[in-house]
C-alpha positions in Angstrom: -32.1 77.8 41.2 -32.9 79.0 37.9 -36.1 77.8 37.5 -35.1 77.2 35.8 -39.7 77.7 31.6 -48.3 83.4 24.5 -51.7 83.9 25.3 -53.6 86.1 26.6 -55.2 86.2 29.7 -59.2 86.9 29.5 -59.3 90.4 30.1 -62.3 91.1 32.9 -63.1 94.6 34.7 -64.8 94.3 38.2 -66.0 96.7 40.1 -65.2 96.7 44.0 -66.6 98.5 46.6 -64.9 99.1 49.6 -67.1 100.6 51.4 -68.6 99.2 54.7 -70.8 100.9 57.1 -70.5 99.8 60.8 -73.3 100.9 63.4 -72.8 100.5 67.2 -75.6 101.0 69.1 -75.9 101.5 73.1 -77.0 104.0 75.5 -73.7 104.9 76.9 -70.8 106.3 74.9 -69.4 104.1 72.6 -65.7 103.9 72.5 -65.3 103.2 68.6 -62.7 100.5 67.8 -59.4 101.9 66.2 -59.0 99.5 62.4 -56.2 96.9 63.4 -53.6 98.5 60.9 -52.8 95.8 58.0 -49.2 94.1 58.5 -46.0 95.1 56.5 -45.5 92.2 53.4 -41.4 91.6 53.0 -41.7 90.1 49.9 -38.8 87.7 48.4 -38.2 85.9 45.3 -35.3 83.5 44.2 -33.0 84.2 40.8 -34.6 83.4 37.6 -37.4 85.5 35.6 -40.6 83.2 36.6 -39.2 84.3 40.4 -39.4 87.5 39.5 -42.9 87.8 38.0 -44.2 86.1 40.8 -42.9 88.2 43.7 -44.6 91.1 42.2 -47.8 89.3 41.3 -48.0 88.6 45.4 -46.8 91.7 46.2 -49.4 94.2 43.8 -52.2 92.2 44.7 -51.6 92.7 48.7 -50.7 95.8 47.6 -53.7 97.2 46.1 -55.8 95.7 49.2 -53.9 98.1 51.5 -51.7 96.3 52.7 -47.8 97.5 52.9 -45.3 95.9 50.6 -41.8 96.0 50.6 -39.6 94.0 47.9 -36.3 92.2 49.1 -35.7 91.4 45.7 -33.6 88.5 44.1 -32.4 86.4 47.0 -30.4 83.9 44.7 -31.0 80.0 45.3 -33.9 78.4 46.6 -31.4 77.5 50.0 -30.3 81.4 50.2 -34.0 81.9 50.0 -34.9 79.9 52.4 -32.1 81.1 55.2 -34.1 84.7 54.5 -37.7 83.8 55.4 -36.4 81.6 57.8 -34.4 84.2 60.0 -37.5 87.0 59.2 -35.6 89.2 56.8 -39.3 88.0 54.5 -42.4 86.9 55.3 -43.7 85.9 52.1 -41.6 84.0 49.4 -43.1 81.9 46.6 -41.4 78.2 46.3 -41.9 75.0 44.9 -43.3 72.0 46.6 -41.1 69.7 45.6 -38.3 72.0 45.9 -38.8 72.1 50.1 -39.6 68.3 50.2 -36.2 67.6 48.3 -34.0 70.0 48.3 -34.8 71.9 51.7 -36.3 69.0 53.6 -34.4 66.2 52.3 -37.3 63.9 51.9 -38.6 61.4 50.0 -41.6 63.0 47.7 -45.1 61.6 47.9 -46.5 59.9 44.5 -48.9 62.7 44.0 -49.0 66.5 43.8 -51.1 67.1 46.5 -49.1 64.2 48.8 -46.1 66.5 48.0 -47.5 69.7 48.6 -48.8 67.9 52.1 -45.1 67.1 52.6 -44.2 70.6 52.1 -46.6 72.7 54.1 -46.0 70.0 57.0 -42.4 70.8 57.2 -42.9 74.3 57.1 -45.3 74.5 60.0 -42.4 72.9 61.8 -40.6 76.4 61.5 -42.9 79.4 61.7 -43.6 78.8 58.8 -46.7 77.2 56.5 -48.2 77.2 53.2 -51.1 78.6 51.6 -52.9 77.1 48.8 -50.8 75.5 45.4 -51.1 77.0 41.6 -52.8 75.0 39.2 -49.3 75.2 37.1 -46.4 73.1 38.1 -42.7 74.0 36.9 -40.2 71.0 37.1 -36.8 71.0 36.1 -36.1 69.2 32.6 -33.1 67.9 31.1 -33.3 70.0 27.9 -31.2 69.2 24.7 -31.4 70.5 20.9 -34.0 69.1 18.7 -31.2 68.5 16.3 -28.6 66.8 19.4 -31.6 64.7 20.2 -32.4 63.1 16.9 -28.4 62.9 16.2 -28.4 59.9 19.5 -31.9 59.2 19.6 -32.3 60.7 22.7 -36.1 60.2 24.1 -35.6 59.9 27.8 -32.8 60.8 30.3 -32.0 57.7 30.9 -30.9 57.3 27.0 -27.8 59.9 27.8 -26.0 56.7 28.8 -26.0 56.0 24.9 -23.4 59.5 25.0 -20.2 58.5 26.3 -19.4 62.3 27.4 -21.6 65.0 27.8 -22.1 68.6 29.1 -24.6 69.7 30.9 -25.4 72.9 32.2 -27.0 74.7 35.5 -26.6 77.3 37.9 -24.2 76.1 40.5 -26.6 75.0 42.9 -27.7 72.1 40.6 -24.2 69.9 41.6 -25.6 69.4 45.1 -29.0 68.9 44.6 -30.9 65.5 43.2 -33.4 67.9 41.1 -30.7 68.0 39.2 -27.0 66.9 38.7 -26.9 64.2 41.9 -30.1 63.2 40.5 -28.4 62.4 36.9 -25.4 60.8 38.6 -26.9 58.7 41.4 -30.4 57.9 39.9 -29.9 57.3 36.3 -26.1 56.8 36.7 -24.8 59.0 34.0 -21.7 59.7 35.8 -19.8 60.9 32.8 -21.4 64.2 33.0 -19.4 67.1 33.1 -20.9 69.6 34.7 -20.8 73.2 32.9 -22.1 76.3 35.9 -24.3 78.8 34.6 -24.0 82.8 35.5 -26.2 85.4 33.3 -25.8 83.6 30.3 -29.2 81.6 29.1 -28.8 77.1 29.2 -30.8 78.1 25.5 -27.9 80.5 24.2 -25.3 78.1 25.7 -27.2 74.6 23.9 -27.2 77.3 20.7 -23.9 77.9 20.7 -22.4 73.9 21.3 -21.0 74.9 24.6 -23.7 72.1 26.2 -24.7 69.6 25.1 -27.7 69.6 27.9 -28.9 71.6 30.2 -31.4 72.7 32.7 -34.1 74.1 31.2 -37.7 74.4 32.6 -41.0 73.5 31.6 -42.7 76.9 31.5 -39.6 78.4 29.8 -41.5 79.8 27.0 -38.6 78.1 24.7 -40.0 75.0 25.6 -43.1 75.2 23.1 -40.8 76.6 19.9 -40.1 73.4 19.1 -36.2 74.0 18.5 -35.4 72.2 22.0 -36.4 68.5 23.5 -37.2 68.0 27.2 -35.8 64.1 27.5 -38.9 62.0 29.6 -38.2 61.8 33.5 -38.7 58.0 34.1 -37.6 57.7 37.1 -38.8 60.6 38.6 -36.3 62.8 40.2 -37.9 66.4 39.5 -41.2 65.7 41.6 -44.2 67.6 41.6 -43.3 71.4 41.5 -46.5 73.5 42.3 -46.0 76.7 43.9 -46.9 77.8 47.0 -46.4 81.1 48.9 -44.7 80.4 51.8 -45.4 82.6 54.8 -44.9 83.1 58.4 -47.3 82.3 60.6 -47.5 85.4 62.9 -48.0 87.5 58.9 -50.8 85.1 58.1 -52.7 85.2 62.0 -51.7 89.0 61.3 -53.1 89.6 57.9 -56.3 87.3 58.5 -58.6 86.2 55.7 -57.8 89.7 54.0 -54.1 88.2 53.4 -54.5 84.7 52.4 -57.5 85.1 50.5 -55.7 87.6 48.4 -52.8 85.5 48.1 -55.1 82.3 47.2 -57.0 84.3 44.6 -53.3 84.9 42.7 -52.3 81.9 42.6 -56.1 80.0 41.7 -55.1 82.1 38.3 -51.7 81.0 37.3 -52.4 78.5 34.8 -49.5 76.9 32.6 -50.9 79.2 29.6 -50.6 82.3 31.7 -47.2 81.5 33.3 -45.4 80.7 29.8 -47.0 83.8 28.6 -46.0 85.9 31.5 -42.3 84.1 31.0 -41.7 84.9 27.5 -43.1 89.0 27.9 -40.1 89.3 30.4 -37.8 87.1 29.4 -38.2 87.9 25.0 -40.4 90.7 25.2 -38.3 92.4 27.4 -40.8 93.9 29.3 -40.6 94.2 33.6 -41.7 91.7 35.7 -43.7 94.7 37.3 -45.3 96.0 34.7 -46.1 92.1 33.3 -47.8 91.3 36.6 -49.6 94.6 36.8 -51.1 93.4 33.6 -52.6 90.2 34.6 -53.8 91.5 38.0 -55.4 93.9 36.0 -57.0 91.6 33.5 -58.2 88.8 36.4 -59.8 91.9 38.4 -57.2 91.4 41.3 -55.4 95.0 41.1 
């Protein structure tokens, strides 16, 4: 899943001491207790640049509390991704609430955010698995077309694509199975004229551009969202969800870690705001700069690294 969407973060420098004296006392030798030694973070991230940022965002901030990090890089869709932290070959992978609940879970969604990220963390304490705490951001799926393509049918909401007798409309390939996206077109709003175009390295933007879509999935912190060149039709019927992200985890890292980990992990994701996730989004995927060296950044500026 491509997920699928500039300002500046408030630059703040705090100081942080790590050092803590610990006295035992006693009359008879002590035997002094050997530090627990931190467990190893296998870090994953799906295929699509907000992914990327936020693997390393996890990864430097448990990094620069000592922990040991180790990157298993792009693991393509968010089903791929889950067969990885599932089986152990990760221990840490961001995701989308509404992601598990629908496409992983194969649930109904709650009504609310925090009803969906309930849904979520519930199903993944079935497994090994659970959740810690949600981003203040949320990135949902939208049915992007061209300003111009828009204003040409009078195109406000998804449902008005039934006002287009045939349309393209493009996705990576995992969109035809999932009702986040193409089943959710066909089924839900019954636009079953839709020919489906897959997507490969080639942007949904560049290919609406070009004319070789006519819509596509696009993402609502794609920083192309705010240029005003593109139109994300209205979702009234609902079939992208709520879309927070949360870190999953495996349990055994997170009893291993203790309040160390999760607190570190929490304190990341309390500071990913929409603002800071579009600008993040558009210095890698414009900007051309690294996700590593873009998350280095922020930690650096919200006094986590």
């Amino acid at each position: 899943m491509i997920r699928k969407h500039t300002r500046r973060a408030a630059k703040a420098a705090f100081a942080i001491s790590l050092g803590v004296a610990i006295v035992l006392g006693g009359t008879a030798a002590v035997a002094s207790a050997t530090p627990q030694a931190k467990p190893t973070v296998f870090v994953g991230n799906k295929n699509f640049t907000e992914e990327f940022i936020l693997g390393q965002l996890y990864g430097q901030a448990l990094a620069a509390k000592g922990f040991t990090v180790k990157y298993a890089g792009s693991l393509g869709s968010s089903e791929l991704a889950d067969t990885a932290i599932k089986s152990g070959k990760i221990n840490l992978l961001p995701e989308y609430t509404g992601v598990v609940v629908q496409d992983i879970a194969k649930e109904t969604p709650g009504k609310t955010a925090s009803a969906v990220y309930a849904q979520a963390k519930k199903f993944e304490q079935t497994r090994g698995l659970t959740m810690l705490k949600a981003t203040p951001f949320y990135d949902t799926d939208t049915v992007t077309v061209l300003k111009s393509t828009a204003q040409k049918y009078g195109l406000k909401t998804i449902g008005d694509l039934k006002k287009v007798k045939s349309f393209t409309y493009a996705g990576f390939p995992e969109c035809q199975t999932r009702m986040t996206c193409l089943l959710g077109l066909k089924r839900t709003y019954g636009l079953t004229q839709t020919k489906f175009v897959p997507l490969s390295t080639i942007s949904v933007y560049t290919l609406l551009d070009d004319g070789k879509a006519t819509g596509g999935d696009g993402f609502s912190t794609d920083p192309q969202q705010a240029t005003g060149k593109y139109v994300a039709l209205t979702d009234t019927k609902h079939i992208f969800g709520f879309q927070n992200v949360a870190p999953i985890v495996s349990q055994k890292l997170l009893a291993a870690g203790g309040s160390a980990f999760s607190s570190t992990v929490n304190a990341v994701s309390s500071k990913l705001t929409l603002a800071a996730m579009q600008a993040m989004n558009k210095a890698v995927g414009i900007d051309k700069k690294t996700p590593a060296a873009v998350a280095s950044a922020f930690l650096k500026a919200n006094g986590l690294k």
